[in-house]
Residue, then its C-alpha position, 0 to 999 in steps of 0.5 A: x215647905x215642910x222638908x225644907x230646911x231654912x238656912x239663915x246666915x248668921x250675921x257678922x261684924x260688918x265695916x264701917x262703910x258708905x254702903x247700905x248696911x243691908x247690901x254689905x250684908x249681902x256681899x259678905x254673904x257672897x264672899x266679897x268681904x274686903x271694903x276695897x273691893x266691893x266697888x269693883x264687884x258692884x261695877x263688874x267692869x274690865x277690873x275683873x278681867x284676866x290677861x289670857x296670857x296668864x292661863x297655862x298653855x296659852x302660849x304655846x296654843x296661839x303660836x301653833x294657830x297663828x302657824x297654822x293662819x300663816x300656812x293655810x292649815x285647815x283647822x277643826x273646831x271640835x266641840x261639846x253637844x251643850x249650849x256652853x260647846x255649841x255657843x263656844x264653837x260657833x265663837x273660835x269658827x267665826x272668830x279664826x275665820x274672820x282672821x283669815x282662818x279656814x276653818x270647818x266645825x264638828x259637834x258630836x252626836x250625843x247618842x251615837x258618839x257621846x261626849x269628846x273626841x273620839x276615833x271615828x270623828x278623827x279619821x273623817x277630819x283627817x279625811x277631809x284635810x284638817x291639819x289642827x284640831x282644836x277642841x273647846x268645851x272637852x278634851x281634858x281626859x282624851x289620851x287615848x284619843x289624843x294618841x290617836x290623832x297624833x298616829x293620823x297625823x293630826x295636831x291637838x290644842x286642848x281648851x276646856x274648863x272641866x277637872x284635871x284628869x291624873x294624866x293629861x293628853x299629850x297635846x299640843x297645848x292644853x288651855x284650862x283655867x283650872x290648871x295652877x297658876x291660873x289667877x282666880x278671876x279666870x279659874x271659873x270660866x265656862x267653856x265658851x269663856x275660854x275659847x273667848x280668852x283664846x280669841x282674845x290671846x290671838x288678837x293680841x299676839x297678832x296685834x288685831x282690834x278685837x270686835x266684843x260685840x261680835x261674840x259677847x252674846x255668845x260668851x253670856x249664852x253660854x256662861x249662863x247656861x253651863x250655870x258657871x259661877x258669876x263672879x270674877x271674869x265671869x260677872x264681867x263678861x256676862x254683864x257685858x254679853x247681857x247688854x249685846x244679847x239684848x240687842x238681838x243683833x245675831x239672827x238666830x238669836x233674835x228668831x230664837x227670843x221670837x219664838x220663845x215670846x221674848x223681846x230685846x230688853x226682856x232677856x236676863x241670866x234667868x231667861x237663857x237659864x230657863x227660856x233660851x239655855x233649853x231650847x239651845x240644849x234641846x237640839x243636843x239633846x233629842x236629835x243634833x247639836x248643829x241645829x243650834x249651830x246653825x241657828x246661831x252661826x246662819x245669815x239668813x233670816x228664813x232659815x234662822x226662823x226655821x231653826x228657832x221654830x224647829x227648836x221651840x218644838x223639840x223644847x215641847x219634846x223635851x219637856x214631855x219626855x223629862x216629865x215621863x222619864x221623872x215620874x218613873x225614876x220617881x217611883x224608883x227612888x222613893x221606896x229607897x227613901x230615907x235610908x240611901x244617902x245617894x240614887x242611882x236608877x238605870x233604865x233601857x229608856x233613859x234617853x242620854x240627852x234628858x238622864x242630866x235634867x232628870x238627876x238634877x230635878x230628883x237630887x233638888x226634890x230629894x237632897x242626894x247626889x244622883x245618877x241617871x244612867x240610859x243602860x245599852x245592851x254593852x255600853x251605857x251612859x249616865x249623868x250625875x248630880x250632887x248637892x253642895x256636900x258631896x263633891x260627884x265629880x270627885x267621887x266619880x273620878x275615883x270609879x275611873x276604873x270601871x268606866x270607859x270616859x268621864x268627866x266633870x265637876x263638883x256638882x255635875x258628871x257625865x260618863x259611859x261605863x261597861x253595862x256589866x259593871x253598873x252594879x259595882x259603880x253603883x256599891x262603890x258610889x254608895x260607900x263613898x256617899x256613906x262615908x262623905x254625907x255622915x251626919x249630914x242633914x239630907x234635906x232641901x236647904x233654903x238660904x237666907x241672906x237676912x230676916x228683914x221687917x218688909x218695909x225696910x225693902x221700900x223703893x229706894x233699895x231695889x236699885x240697890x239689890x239690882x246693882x248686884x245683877x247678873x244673878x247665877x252660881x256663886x251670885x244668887x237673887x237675894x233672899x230675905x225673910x220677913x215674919x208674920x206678915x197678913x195675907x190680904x188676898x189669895x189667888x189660885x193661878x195656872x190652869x190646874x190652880x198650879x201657882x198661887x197670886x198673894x197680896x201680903x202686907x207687912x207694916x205700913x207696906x203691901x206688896x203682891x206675891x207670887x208663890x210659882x208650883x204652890x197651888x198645892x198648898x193653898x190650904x196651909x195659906x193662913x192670915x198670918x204666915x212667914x215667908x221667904x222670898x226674892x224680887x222678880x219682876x214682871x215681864x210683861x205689864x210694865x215689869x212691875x215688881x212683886x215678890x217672889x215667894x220660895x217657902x212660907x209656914x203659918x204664923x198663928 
């Protein structure tokens, strides 16, 4: 409202095309700029697929598992505690055992072990005869660990999709599609989408018909929760996934959309982002990550139901708990306000599983990268998340010194760090958010794909918009804005009037509005008003469309 900045993208001189002008806008907007290739994009089919082969590393990790296949090596699948882990070790577990595999998995527990390999996790592998490691979703900065492995008499394959550390781990083979070399296409591939690749690679070398439909849904799962880009493989893979996950062919998955009111069909990247993703991370994050293993892995029905209830339940959990830790952090943060140009709150209470929700939610509301920290008597852990101006994985990297692990990205960061040194990361992080976000406007960013007249958007052009789906990172739901459009009709929605209902009209065209968490500003609705909006779809009442209002301001 008020403190959002409207970005509107300015308009450039667009081809001569047979598309809808209006849809080569947006796909200027989204950086698909070449005629040639926007049949391609639309399409999203095996076009934008990658040989794996073309992933440094690759090679040399399906020749050590197709070693270890042929001698009947025990291998571990080592995986992350997040829903893009869990769903990346359940895909190599089932994918390596259906190639005659043995194969066993292990997720670490988020407070006892926190992120990646570690020492105690090794030895009980080795202990119970594993001879190949394999880790998915982590690994790229345990040396140390890695050394350790190899001391044991353990061998280490690497697949993982977060930054290149300065020094890598002496492994077997490393598979990241960050590495150089990699062809674009696949640089931004999720952790379960290289475990993916890694099964594919497989298949090939050993000259076996791959199943797609017995691990896409997996792949879709996981992309979208991790909010990885959708576009390259991405976008192809996550189509794909889309129409498998939909078919509620996995148990665990079908008991999960049923307790979460959710029917096959229903189920679109914002319903893993914000209805499955949680429940899937819920587990991770409150008690074990093998719960959603479980889920996602079982054949049997009873214990599928019992999972996705347990689930459902420690997702209320979360929820209660992220409200009470954000209206803490809240309090701490606001009188820092607006001179800090990144936040830091570090609490004995902070519990490690909801630190990241509760960074995300205050640097969305406030526009500053920020860090939540769960401080221990010695060691503490904390996660971090920035805003497109400030790259924090980055910036953390360059803290490496005063931390024990991290890792991450431009927008998000986990790490564990000596409790003594908090207040030195936390000068440091300040210098370099001082330095980086000089003059930068540090308040919430509307984007705009266009500024329309809301009759132009008639029934004709949704199957248009529809065809740039799946919606994510990289590839966001259209927004539009139309001026002075009459407000026919306002409702307060919600228990507590918390949404707000708006039947709008612009020209000859009505259409309803849904303004979601807006009901606070029922008394800034006024009978004309320019609003800025997406298209939703109802999921029940026949999907009916409507508009999906993300700000508005009066319009005398």
């Amino acid at each position: 409202m008020k403190d959002t900045r409207w970005q509107l993208r300015l308009p450039s001189p667009l081809p001569d095309t047979s598309f809808h002008p209006l849809l080569v806008r947006l796909l200027y907007n989204r950086g698909i700029t070449d005629p040639r290739h926007f049949e391609t994009f639309l399409a999203a089919d095996e076009r934008l697929a990658g040989d794996p082969f073309a992933i440094p590393g690759m090679q040399k990790a399906v020749e050590r598992v197709c070693q270890a296949l042929a001698k009947g090596e025990t291998i571990a699948v080592y995986g992350d505690f997040d829903a893009d882990g869990v769903t990346a070790t359940v895909l190599l577990v089932q994918g390596l055992s259906r190639l005659g595999g043995t194969v066993v998995p292990y997720l670490p527990h988020r407070q006892r072990e926190g992120y990646g390999l570690n020492q105690a996790a090794l030895e009980a592998l080795h202990g119970q005869g594993v001879v190949l490691v394999v880790t998915v979703d982590c690994g790229m900065t345990a040396v140390a660990e890695v050394e350790y492995a190899r001391r044991l008499g353990l061998e280490v394959i690497i697949t993982d999709h977060h930054r290149l550390p300065p020094v890598a781990p002496a492994a077997v083979a490393a598979v990241n599609p960050r590495a150089p070399g990699t062809p674009q296409a696949m640089a931004e591939l999720a952790g379960v989408g290289v475990a993916y690749k890694l099964l594919q690679a497989l298949h090939l070398h050993l000259g076996r018909e791959m199943d797609d439909e017995e691990v896409l849904d997996l792949v879709a799962l996981g992309t979208v929760a991790d909010a990885a880009p959708l576009l390259g493989e991405n976008r192809y893979l996550v189509r794909r996934g889309l129409k498998v996950v939909n078919r509620l062919r996995r148990l665990g998955l079908s008991a999960l959309a049923d307790a979460a009111r959710l029917k096959g069909g229903e189920v679109d990247t914002e319903a893993i982002s914000y209805v499955l993703g949680p429940r899937l991370n819920a587990a991770g994050r409150l008690d074990h990550a093998l719960l959603s293993y479980n889920l996602l892995a079982t054949q049997d029905h009873d214990e599928a139901e019992r999972l996705a209830r347990l689930l459902d339940g420690k997702n209320r959990e979360r929820q209660e708990l992220t409200g009470a830790l954000l209206a803490q952090a809240r309090q701490q943060v606001v009188p820092l306000l607006p001179q800090a140009p990144l936040l830091l709150v570090a609490q004995d209470n902070y519990r490690a599983g909801v630190a990241g929700i509760v960074a995300g939610k205050l640097a969305e509301e406030f526009y500053r990268p920020t860090v939540v920290i769960e401080v221990g008597p010695e060691v503490s852990r904390g996660s971090a998340r920035s805003i497109p101006e400030f790259n924090i994985g980055s910036a953390i990297d360059g803290c490496g010194h005063l931390l024990l692990r991290f890792g991450g990205h431009a927008q998000a960061a986990g790490f564990t760090i000596p409790t003594c040194n908090i207040s030195a990361f936390h000068q440091h992080l300040l210098e370099l958010a001082g330095e980086r976000l000089v003059g930068v406007d540090l308040r919430p960013r509307l984007a705009i794909d266009a500024q329309v007249e809301l009759s132009y958007l008639d029934g004709r052009f949704i199957p248009l918009l529809e065809s740039l789906a799946p919606f994510g990172p990289g590839n966001d739901v259209p927004t539009f804005l139309s001026r002075r459009l009459q407000v026919l009709e306002t409702r307060a929605l919600g228990g507590l009037g918390e949404h707000l209902r708006l039947k709008v009209r612009g020209g000859r065209v009505t259409w309803p509005a849904m303004a979601f968490h807006m009901g606070r500003y029922v008394s800034e609705v006024t009978p004309y008003l320019d609003v800025v909006y997406s298209f939703g779809r109802e999921r029940d009442g026949g999907g009916m469309m409507h508009l999906n209002v993300k700000d508005f301001l009066p319009n005398p």
